[in-house]
C-alpha positions as CSV (number, residue, x, y, z in Angstrom):
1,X,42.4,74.2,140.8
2,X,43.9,71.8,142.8
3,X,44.2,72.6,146.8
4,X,47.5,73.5,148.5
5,X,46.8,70.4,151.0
6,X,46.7,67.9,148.3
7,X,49.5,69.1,146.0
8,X,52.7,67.2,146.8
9,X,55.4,69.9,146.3
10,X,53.5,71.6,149.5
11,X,53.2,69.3,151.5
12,X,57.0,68.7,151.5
13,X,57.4,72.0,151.9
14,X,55.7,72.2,154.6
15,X,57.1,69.2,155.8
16,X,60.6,70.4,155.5
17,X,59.6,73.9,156.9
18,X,58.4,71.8,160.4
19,X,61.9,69.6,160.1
20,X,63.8,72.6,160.0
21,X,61.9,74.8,162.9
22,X,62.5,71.1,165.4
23,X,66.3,71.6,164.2
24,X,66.4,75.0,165.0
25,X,64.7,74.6,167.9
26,X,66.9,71.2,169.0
27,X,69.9,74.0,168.2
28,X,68.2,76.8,170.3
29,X,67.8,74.5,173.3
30,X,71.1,72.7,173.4
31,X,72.8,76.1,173.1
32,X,70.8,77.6,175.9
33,X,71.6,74.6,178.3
34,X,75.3,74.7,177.2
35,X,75.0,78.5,178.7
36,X,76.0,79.0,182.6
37,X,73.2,81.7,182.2
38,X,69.8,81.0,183.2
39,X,68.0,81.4,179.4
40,X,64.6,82.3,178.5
41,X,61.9,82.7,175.7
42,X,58.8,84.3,175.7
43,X,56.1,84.7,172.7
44,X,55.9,88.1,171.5
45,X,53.2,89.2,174.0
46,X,55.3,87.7,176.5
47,X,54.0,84.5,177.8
48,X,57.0,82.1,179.0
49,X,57.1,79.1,177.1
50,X,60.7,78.5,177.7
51,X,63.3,78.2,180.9
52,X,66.5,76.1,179.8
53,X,68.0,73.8,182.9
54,X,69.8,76.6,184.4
55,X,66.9,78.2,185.8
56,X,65.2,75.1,187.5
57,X,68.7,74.1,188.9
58,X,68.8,77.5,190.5
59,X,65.1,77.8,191.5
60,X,64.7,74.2,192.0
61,X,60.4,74.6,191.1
62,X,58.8,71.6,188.6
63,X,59.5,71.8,185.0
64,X,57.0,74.1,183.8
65,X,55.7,75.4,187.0
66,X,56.7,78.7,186.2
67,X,55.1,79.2,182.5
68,X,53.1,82.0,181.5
69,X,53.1,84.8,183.9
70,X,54.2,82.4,186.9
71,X,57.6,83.4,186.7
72,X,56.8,86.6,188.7
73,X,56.1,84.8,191.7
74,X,60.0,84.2,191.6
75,X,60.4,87.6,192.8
76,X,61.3,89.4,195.9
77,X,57.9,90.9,196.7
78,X,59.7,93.8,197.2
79,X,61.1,93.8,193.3
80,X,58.2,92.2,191.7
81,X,56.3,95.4,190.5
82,X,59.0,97.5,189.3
83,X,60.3,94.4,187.3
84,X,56.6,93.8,186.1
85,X,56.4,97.1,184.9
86,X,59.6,97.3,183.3
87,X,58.5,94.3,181.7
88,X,55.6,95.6,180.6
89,X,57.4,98.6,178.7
90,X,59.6,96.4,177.3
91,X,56.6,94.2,175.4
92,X,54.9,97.4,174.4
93,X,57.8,99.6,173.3
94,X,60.2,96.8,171.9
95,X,63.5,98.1,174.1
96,X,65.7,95.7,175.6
97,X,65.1,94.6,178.8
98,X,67.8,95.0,181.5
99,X,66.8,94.9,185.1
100,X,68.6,93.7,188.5
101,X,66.6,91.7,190.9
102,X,66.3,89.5,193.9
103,X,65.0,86.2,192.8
104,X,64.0,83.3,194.8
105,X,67.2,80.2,195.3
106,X,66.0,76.6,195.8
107,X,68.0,77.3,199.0
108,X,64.9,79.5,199.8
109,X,67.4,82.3,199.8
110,X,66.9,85.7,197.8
111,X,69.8,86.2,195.6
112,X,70.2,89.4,193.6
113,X,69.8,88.8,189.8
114,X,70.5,90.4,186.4
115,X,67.8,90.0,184.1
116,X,68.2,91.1,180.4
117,X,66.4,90.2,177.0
118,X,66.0,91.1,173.3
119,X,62.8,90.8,171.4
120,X,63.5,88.5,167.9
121,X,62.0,90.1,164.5
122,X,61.0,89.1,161.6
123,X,61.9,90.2,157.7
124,X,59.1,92.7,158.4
125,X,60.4,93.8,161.8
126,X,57.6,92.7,164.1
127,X,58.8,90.9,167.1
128,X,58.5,87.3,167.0
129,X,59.9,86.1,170.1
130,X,61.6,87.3,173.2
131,X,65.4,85.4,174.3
132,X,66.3,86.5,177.9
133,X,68.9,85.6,180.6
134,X,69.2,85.7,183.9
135,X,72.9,85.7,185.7
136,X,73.2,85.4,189.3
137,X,74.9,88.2,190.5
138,X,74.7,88.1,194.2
139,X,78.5,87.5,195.0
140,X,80.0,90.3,192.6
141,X,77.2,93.0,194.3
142,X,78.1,91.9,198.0
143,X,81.3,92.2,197.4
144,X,80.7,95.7,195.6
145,X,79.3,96.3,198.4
146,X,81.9,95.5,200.7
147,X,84.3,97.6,198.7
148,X,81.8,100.4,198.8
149,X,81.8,100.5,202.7
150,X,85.2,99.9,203.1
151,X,86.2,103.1,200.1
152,X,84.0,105.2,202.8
153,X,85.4,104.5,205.3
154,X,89.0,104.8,205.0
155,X,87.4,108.1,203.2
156,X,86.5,109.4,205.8
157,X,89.4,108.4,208.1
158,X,91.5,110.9,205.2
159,X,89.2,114.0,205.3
160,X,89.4,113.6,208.9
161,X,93.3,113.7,208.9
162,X,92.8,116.5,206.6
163,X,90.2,118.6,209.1
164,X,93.1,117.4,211.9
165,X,95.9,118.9,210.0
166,X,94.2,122.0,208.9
167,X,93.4,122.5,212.9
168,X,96.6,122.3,213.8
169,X,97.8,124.9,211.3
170,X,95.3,126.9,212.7
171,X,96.3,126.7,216.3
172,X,100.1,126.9,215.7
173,X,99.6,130.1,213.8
174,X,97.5,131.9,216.1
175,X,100.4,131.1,218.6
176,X,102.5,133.5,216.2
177,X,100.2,136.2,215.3
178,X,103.1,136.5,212.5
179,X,102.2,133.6,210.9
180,X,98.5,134.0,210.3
181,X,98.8,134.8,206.9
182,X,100.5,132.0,206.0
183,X,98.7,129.5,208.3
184,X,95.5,130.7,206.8
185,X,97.0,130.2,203.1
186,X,97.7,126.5,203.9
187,X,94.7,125.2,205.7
188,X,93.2,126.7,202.3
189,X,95.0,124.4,200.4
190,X,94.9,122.0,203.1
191,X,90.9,122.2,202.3
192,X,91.5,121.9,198.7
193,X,93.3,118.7,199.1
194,X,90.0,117.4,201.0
195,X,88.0,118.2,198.4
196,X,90.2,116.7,195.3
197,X,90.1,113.5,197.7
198,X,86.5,112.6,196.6
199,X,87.0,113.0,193.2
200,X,90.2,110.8,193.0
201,X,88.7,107.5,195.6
202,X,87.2,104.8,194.4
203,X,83.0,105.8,194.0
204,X,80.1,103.4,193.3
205,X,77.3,104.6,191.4
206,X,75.3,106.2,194.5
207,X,78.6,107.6,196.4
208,X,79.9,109.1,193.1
209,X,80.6,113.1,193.5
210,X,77.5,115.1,191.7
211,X,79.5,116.8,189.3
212,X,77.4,119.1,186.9
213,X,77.6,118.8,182.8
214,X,80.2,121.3,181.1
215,X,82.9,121.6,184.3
216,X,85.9,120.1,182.9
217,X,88.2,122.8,183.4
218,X,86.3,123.4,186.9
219,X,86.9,120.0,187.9
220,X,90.6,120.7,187.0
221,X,90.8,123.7,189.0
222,X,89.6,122.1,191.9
223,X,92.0,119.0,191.8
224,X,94.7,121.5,191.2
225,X,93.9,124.3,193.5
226,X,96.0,123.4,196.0
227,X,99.0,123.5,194.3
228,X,101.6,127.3,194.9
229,X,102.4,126.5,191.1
230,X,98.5,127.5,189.6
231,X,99.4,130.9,191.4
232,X,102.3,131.5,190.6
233,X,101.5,131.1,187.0
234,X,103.5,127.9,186.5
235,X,100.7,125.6,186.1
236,X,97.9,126.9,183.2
237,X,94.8,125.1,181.6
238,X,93.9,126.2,177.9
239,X,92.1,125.8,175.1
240,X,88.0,124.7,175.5
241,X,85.9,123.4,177.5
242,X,84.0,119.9,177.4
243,X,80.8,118.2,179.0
244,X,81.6,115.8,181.9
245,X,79.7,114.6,184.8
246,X,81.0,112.3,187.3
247,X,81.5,109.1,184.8
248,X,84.4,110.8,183.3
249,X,85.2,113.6,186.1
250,X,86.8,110.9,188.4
251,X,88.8,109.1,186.0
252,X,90.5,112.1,184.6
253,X,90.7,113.9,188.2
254,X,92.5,110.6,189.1
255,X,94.8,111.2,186.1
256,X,95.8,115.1,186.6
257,X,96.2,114.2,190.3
258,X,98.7,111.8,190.1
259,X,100.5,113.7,187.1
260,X,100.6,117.0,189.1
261,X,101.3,114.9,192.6
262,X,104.6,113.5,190.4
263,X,105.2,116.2,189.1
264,X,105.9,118.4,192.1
265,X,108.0,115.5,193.8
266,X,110.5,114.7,190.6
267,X,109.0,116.7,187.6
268,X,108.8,120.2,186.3
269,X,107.3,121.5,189.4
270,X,110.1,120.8,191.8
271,X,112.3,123.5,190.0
272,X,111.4,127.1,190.9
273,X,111.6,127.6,186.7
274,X,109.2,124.7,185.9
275,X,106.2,124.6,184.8
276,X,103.0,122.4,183.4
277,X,100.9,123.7,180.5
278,X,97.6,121.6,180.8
279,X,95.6,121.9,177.2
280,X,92.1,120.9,176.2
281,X,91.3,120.1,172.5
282,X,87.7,119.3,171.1
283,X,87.5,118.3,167.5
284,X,85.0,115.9,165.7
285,X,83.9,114.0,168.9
286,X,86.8,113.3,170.3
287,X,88.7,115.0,173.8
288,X,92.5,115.9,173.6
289,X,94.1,116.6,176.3
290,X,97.3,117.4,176.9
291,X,99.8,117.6,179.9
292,X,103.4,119.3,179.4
293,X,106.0,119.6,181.5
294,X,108.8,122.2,180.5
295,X,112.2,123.3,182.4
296,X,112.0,120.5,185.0
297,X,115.0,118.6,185.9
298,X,117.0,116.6,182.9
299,X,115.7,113.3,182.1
300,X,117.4,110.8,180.5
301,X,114.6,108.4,179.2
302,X,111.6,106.6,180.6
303,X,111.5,105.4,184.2
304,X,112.6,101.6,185.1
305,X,109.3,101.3,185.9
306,X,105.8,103.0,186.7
307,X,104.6,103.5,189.9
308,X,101.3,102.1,191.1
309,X,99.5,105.7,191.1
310,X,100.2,105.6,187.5
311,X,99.4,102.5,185.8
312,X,95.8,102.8,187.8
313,X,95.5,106.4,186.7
314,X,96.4,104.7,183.4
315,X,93.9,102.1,183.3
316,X,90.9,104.8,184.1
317,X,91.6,106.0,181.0
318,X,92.1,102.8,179.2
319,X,89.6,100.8,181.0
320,X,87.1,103.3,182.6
321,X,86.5,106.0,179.7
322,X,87.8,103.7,176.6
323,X,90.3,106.7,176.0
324,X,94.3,106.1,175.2
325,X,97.2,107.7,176.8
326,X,100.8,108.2,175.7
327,X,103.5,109.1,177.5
328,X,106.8,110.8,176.0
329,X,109.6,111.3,177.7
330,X,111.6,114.7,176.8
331,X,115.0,116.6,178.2
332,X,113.0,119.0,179.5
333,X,110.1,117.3,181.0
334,X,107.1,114.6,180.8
335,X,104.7,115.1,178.3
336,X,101.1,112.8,178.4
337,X,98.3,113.3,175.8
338,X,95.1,111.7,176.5
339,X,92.5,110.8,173.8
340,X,88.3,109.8,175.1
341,X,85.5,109.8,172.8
342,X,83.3,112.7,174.4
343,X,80.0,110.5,174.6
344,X,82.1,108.5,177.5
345,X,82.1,111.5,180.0
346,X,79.0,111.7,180.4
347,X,76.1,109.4,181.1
């Protein structure tokens, strides 16, 4: 039998097999360098064979001087062994790799980095390669940051108007021992307010209110506690319950907060015969919920225009949770109905 080696159909297959790997790998590289991300490639048991010219512009090191398992010397010393480990569970688990970093500029500076990558398999599904990327995201966190400090701040500056307010309640009514009553009644609500505050600023990730799974309708309570309305029986909340924790508790507290906030300055709660019927519908996955407004003053059609309060309570929804949210506008009163895919409340 003649050998493989010898045969000419082989050996231009295998010759056409190596002419087509150098194109795809003249493709891969060109691509990677057309890329403002820094691009990577590993073999499958993750030795770097690959950085595209992204990552030696920003690291400014020799071509190839970071190979292998060099790269880790790239690293904030701090950061390098929980991204080595991570790394590690990536290669022997096959999950995508997604890690933020402080990686080393040609500046000499540390700038913080988001590194991700995918493992490449074949027909079989054994992993063949690893593609990563690394995106310099130093500017967008610092200036998370900034906001973050600033949100706090001017956070704190309300609750302390709020403790302020409520004090002075309190000392004006004790002046009037006939008064108590109802100066204890609104530093309650007074309180209430203080507390629907942190649900309704702007949170980061670590400043974000600990709200425990299955509290929707407590979540509503709270944001609507203060308002005479929920006593009085003009302001309900039926129908189920749903799982949210603070990734969905802030949009939608943002939502009912402006709607009720609206509502008691121009809507159905500024006549003593209004009132808002809040419902909650789960079916097949998906959240319904619903804001009416009934026996409010007349309205003739939509607003001339929304006010700020609600086109940013509108794009939590839209934005934030993925939801939709439709506004109709009746004789009687506003009516809103919000639609979010459960699996977005919750992390």
């Amino acid at each position: 039998m003649e050998d493989a080696k010898d045969d000419p159909l082989s050996t231009l297959g295998m010759i056409a097999g190596r002419h087509a790997l150098t194109d795809s790998d003249a493709h891969f590289k060109t691509l990677a360098n057309a890329l403002p991300h820094m691009v990577w490639s590993t073999l499958p048991d993750g030795f770097h064979d690959y950085y595209n010219a992204r990552w030696y512009e920003f690291t400014g090191v020799p071509s190839g001087s970071t190979d292998g398992d060099s790269w880790a010397g790239m690293f904030h010393p701090d950061d390098q062994p929980r991204a080595w480990e991570r790394w590690q569970e990536c290669l022997a688990t096959g999950e995508p790799y997604e890690i933020e970093y402080r990686l080393r500029h040609h500046s000499g500076e540390y700038r913080w980095a988001l590194g991700r990558a995918l493992p490449v398999r074949n027909y079989e599904g054994e992993i063949v390669r690893w593609i990563g990327t690394c995106t310099d995201i130093h500017d967008a966190k610092e200036q998370a940051e900034r906001n973050e400090i600033l949100s706090r701040e001017l956070s704190h500056r309300i609750k302390n108007i709020f403790a302020v307010i409520g004090g002075l309640i309190g000392l004006s009514a004790r002046a009037d021992p006939g008064q108590e009553a109802f100066g204890s009644t609104l530093q309650q609500r007074i309180a209430a307010l203080g507390r629907a505050h942190e649900f309704v600023r702007p949170h980061s990730d670590e400043s974000a209110p600990q709200v425990p799974t299955g509290t929707l309708r407590g979540i509503l309570h709270e944001i609507l506690s203060p308002y005479p309305a929920v006593e009085q029986g003009r302001l309900t909340i039926n129908g189920h319950d749903a799982e949210v924790d603070d990734r969905g508790a802030t949009p939608l507290a943002l939502l009912v907060h402006e709607l009720a906030t609206n509502a008691m300055k121009y809507g159905a709660l500024s006549h003593p015969e209004g009132r808002v019927d809040i419902s909650i519908h789960v079916e097949q996955g998906m959240l319904v919920l619903g804001w009416t407004e009934r026996n409010g003053p007349p309205i003739a059609g939509p607003p001339e225009r929304l006010g700020f309060g609600t086109r940013l309570s509108e794009l939590s929804i839209v934005r934030q949770l993925g939801g939709t949210l439709d506004r109709s506008w009746h004789p009687d009163g506003l009516q809103v109905v919000v639609t979010v895919n459960l699996q977005r409340l919750v992390r």
